[in-house]
ROVOKOL-528428 format. One record per residue (C-alpha): residue number from 1; residue in three letters; x, z, y. Coordinates in nm, 3 decimals, always signed. Layout:
REM residues N
<node num="NUM" residu="ALA" c1="X" c3="Z" c2="Y"/>
...
//
This chain:
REM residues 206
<node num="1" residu="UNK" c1="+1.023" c3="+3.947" c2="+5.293"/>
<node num="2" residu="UNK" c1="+1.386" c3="+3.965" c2="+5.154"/>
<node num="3" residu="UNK" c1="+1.503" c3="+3.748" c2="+4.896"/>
<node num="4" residu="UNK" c1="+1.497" c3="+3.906" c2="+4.569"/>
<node num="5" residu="UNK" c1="+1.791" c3="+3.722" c2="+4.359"/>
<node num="6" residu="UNK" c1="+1.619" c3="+3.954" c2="+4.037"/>
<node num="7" residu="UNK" c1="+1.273" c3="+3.754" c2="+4.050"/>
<node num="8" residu="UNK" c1="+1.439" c3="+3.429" c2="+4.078"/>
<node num="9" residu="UNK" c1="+1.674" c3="+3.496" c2="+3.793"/>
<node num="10" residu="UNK" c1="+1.376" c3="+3.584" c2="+3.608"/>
<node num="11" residu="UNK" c1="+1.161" c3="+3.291" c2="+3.709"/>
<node num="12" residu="UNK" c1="+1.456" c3="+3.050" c2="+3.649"/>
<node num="13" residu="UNK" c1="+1.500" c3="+3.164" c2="+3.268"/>
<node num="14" residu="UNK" c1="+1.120" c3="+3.156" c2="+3.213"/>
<node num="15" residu="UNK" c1="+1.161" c3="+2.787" c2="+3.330"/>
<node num="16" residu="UNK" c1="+1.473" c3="+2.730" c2="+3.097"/>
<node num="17" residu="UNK" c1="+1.224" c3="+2.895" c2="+2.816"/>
<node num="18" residu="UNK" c1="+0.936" c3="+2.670" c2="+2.897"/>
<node num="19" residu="UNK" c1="+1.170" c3="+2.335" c2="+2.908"/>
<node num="20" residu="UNK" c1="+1.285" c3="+2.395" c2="+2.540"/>
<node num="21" residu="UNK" c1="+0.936" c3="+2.475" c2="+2.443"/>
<node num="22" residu="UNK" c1="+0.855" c3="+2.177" c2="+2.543"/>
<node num="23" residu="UNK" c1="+1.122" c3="+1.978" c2="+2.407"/>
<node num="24" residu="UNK" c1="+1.152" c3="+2.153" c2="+2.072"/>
<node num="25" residu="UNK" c1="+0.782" c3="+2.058" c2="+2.016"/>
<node num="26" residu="UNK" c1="+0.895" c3="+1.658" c2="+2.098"/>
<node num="27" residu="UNK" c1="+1.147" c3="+1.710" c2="+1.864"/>
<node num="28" residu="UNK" c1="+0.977" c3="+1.872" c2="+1.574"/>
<node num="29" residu="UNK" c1="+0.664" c3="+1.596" c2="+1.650"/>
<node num="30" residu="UNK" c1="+0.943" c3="+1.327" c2="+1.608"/>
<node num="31" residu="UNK" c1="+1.077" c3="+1.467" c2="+1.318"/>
<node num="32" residu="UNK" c1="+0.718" c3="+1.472" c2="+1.120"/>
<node num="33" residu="UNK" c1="+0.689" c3="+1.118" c2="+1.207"/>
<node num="34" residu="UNK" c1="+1.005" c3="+0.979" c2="+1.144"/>
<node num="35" residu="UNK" c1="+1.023" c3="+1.193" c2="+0.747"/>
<node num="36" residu="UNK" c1="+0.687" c3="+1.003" c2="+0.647"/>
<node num="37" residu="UNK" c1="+0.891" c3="+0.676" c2="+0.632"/>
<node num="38" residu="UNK" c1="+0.633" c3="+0.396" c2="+0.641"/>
<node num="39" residu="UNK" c1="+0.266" c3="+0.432" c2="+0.581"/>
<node num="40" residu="UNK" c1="+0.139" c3="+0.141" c2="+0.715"/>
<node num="41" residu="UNK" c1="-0.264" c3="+0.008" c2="+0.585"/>
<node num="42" residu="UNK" c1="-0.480" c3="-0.233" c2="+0.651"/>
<node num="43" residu="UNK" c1="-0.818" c3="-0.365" c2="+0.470"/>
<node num="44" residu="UNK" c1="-1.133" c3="-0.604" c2="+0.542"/>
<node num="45" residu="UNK" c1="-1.468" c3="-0.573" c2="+0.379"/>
<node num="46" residu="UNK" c1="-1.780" c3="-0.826" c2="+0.361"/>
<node num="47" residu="UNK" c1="-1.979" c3="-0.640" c2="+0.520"/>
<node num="48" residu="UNK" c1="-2.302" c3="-0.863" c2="+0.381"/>
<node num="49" residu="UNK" c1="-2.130" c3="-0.776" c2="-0.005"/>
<node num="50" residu="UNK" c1="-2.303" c3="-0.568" c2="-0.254"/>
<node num="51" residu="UNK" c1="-2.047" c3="-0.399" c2="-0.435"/>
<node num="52" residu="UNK" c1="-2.242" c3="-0.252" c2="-0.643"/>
<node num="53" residu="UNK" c1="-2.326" c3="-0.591" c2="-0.885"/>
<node num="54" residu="UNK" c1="-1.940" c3="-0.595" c2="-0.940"/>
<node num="55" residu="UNK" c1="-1.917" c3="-0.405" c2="-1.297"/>
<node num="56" residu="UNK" c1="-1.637" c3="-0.592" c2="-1.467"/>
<node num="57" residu="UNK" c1="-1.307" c3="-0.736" c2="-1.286"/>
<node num="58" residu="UNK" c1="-1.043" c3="-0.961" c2="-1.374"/>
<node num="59" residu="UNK" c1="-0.697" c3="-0.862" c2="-1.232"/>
<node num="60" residu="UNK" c1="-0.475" c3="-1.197" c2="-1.224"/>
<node num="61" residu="UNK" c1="-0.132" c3="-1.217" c2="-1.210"/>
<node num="62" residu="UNK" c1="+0.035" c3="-1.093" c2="-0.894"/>
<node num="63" residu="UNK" c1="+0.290" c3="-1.328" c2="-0.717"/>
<node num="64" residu="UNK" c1="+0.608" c3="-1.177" c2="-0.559"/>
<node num="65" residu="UNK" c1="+0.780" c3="-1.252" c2="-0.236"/>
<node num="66" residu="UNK" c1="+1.022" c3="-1.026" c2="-0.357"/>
<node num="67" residu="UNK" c1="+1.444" c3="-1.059" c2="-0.441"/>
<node num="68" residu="UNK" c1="+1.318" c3="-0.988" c2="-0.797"/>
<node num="69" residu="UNK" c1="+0.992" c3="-1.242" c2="-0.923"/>
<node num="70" residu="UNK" c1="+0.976" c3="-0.966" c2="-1.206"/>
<node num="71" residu="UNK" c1="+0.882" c3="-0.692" c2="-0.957"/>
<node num="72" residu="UNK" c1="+0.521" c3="-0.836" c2="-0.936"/>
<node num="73" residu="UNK" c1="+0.387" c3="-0.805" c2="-1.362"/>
<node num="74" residu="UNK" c1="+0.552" c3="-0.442" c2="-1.250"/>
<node num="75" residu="UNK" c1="+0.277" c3="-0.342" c2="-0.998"/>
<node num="76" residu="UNK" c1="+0.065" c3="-0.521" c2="-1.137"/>
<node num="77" residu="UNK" c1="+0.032" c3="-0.334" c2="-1.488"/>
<node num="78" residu="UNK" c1="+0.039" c3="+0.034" c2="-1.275"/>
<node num="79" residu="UNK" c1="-0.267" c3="-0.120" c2="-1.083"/>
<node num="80" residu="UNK" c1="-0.449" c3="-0.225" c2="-1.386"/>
<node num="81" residu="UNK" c1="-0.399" c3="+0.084" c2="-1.527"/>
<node num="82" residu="UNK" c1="-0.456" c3="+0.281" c2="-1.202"/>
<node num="83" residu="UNK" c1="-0.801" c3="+0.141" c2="-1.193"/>
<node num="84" residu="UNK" c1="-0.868" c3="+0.161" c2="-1.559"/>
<node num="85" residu="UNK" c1="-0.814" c3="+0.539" c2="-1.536"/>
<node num="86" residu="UNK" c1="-1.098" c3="+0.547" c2="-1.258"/>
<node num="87" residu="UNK" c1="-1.389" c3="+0.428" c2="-1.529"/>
<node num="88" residu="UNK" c1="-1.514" c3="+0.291" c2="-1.201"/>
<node num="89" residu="UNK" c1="-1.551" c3="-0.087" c2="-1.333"/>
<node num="90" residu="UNK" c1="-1.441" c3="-0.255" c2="-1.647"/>
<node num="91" residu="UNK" c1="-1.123" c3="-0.411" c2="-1.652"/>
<node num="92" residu="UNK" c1="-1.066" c3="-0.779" c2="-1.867"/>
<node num="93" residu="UNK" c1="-0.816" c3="-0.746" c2="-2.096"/>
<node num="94" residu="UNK" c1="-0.483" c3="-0.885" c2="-1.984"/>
<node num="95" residu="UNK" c1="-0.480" c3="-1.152" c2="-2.268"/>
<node num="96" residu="UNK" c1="-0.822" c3="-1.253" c2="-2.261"/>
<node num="97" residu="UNK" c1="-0.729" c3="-1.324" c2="-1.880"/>
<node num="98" residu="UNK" c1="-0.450" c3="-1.513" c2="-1.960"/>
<node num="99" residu="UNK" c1="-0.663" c3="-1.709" c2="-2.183"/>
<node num="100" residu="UNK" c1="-0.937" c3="-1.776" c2="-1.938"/>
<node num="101" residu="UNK" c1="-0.629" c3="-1.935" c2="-1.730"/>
<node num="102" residu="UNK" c1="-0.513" c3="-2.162" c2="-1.966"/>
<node num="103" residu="UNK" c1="-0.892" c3="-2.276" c2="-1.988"/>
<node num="104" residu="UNK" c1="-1.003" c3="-2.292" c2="-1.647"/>
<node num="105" residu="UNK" c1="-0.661" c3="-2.523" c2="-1.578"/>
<node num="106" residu="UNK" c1="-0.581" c3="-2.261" c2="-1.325"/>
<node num="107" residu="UNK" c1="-0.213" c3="-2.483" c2="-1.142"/>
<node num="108" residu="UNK" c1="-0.166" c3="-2.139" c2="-0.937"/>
<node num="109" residu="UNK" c1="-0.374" c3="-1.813" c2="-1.082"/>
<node num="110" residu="UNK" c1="-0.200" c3="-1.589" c2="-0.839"/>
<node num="111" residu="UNK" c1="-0.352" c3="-1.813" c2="-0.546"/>
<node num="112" residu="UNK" c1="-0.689" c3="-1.954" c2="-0.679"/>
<node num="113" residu="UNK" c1="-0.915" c3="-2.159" c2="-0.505"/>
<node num="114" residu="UNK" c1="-1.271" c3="-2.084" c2="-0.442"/>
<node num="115" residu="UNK" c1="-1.386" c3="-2.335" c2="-0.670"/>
<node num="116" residu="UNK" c1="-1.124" c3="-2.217" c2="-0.963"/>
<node num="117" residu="UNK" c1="-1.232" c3="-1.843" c2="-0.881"/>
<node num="118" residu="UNK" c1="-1.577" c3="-1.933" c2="-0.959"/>
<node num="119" residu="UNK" c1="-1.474" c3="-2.156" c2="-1.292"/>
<node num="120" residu="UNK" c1="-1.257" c3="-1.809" c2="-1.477"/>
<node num="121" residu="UNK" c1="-1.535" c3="-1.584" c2="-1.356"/>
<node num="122" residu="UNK" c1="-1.790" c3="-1.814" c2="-1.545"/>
<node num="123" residu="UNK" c1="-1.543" c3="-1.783" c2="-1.829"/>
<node num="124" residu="UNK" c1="-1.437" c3="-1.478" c2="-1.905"/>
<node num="125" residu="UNK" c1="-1.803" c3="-1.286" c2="-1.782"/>
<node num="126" residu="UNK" c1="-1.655" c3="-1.127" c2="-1.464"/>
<node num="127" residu="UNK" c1="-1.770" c3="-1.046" c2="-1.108"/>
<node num="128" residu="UNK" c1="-1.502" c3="-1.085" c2="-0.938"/>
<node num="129" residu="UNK" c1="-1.090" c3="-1.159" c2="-0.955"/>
<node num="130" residu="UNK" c1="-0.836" c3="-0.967" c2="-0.795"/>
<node num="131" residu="UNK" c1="-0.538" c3="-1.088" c2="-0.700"/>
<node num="132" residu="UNK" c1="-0.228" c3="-0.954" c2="-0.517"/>
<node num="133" residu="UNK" c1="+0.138" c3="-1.022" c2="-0.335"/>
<node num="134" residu="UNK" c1="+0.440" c3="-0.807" c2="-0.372"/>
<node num="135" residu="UNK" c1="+0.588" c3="-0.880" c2="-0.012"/>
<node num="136" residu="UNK" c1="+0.862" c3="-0.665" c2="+0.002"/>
<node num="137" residu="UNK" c1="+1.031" c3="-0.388" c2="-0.349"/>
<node num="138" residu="UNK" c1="+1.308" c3="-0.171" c2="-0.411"/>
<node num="139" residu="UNK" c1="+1.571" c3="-0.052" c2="-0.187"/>
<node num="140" residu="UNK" c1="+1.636" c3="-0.044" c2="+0.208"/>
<node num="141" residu="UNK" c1="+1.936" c3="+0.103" c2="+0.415"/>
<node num="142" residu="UNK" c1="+1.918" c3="+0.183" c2="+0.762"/>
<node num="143" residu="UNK" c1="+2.322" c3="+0.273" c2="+0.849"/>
<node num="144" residu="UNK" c1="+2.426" c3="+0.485" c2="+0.552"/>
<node num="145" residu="UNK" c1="+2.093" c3="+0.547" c2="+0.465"/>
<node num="146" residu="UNK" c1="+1.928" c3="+0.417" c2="+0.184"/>
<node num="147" residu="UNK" c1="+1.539" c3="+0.452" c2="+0.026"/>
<node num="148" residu="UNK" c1="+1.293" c3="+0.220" c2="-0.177"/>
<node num="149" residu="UNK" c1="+1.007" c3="+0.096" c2="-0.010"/>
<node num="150" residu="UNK" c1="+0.748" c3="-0.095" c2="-0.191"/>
<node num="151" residu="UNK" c1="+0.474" c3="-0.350" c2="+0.040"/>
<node num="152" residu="UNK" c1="+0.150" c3="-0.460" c2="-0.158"/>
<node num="153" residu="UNK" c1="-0.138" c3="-0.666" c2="-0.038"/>
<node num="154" residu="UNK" c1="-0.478" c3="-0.730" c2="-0.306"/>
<node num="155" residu="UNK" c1="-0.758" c3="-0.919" c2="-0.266"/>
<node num="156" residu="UNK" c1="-1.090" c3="-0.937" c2="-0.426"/>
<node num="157" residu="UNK" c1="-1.285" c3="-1.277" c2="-0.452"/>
<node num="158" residu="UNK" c1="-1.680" c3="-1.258" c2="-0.587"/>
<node num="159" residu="UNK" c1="-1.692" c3="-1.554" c2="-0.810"/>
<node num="160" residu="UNK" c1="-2.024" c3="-1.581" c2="-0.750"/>
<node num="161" residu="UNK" c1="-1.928" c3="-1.848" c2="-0.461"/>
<node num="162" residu="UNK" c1="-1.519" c3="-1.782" c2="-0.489"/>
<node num="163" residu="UNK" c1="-1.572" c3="-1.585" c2="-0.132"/>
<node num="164" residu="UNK" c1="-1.332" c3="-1.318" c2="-0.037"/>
<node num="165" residu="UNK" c1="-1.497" c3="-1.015" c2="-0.003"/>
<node num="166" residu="UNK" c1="-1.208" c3="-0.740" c2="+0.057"/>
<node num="167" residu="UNK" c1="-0.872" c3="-0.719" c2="+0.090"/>
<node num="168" residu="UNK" c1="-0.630" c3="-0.415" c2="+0.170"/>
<node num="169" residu="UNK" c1="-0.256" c3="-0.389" c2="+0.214"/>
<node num="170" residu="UNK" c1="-0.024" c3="-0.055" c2="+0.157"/>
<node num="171" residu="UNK" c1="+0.307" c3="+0.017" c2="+0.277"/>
<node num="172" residu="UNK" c1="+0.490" c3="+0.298" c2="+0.090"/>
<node num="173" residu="UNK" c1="+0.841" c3="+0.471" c2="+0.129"/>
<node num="174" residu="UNK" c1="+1.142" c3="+0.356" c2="+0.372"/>
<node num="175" residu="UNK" c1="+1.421" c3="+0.553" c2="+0.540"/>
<node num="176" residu="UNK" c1="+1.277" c3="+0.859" c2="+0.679"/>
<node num="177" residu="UNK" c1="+1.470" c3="+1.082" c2="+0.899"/>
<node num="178" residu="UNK" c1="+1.571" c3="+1.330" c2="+0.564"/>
<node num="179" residu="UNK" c1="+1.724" c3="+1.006" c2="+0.409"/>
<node num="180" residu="UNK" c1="+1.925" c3="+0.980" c2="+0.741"/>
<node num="181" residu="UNK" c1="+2.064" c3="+1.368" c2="+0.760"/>
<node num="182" residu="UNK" c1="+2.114" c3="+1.449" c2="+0.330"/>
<node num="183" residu="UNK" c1="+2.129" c3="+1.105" c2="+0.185"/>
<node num="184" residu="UNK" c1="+1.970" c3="+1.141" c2="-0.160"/>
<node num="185" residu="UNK" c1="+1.841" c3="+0.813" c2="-0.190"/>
<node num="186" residu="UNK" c1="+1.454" c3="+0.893" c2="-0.121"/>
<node num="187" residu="UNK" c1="+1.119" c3="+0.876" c2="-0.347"/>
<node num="188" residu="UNK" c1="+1.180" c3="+0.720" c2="-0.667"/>
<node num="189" residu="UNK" c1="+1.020" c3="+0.367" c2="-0.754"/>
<node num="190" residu="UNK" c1="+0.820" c3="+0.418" c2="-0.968"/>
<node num="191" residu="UNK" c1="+0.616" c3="+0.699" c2="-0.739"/>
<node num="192" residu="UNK" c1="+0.618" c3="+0.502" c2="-0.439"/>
<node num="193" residu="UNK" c1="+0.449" c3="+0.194" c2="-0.587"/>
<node num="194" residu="UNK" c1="+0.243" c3="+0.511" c2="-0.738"/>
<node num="195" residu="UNK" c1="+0.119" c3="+0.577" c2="-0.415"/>
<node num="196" residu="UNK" c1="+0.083" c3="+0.244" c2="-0.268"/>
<node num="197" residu="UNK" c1="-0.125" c3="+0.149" c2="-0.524"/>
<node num="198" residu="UNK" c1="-0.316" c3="+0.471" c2="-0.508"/>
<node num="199" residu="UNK" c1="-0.403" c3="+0.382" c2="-0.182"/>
<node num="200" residu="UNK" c1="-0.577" c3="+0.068" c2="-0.218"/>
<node num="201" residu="UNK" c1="-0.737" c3="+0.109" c2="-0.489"/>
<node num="202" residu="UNK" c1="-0.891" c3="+0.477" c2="-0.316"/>
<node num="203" residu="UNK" c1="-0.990" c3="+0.192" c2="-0.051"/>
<node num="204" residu="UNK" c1="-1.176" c3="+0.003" c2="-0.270"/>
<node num="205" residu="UNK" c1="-1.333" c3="+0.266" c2="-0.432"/>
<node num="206" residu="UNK" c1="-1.501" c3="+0.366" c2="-0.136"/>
//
């Protein structure tokens, strides 16, 4: 059969066609994943934990592992108010908590012990304490990038026996790959701790 140089010129630019198929869907998969920034999450549950004899909580004071110790009250007041808005539970004042600190002795409330869990809940009437850690607020630059990223872990503890029962981390925001071509300096703070917190407390919801 002769060669037909019109077929191969034809098969050649299908092949062309097909390669950047192929590499424009890499690319466009790459992008998506790089513009979500970070979205990491874990959580635990007890799986022998009823949590359905938990019907008032005491949120304690959050500690920070933050630049800025103030960061942690911060998250800490959207979460309380976060979960007050779900009606899901009742919430212990902030005061009365602070109170049932200063009479439980509490040397650490961000980081009680079993026994001290069980002490405040006997206190202040409550099922269970939650506590949480800032690990990481504010802004990030990757080159000339820059974006705020906010990392939260919480924990609940039953004071029934001052066991941990659940616990749930969230990691919002970060240079994504928009920050990196138009600058802008990403999602404000205040709605990327939104949606951190958001997360968890959907998790414990659940």
């Amino acid at each position: 059969m002769p060669f037909r140089g019109g077929d191969f010129m034809t098969g050649t630019r299908k092949s062309n066609r097909l390669k950047f198929f192929f590499f424009l869907t890499f690319l466009l998969m790459t992008v998506f994943a790089c513009s979500r920034g970070r979205t990491d999450s874990t959580t635990y549950i007890d799986p022998n934990m009823d949590f359905g004899t938990i019907k008032s909580v005491a949120v304690m004071p959050f500690l920070s592992l933050a630049k800025d110790p103030v960061v942690a009250e911060r998250v800490r007041d959207v979460f309380i108010n976060r979960l007050l808005a779900t009606g899901a539970v009742y919430v212990v004042p902030v005061g009365e908590v602070a109170r049932g600190i200063v009479r439980a002795e509490l040397q650490n409330p961000s980081v009680p012990s079993p026994e001290e869990a069980v002490k405040l809940g006997g206190l202040i009437k409550v099922q269970a304490l939650i506590t949480g850690t800032v690990r990481e607020y504010g802004e990030v630059r990757s080159g000339t990038a820059a974006s705020n990223i906010i990392s939260v872990s919480v924990q609940m503890i039953e004071t029934e026996t001052g066991k941990v029962v659940w616990t749930a981390s969230s990691t919002r925001g970060g240079v994504n790959i928009w920050d990196r071509l138009f600058g802008g300096g990403g999602t404000p703070m205040n709605k990327v701790t939104e949606k951190a917190v958001n997360d968890l407390i959907s998790r414990l919801l659940k």
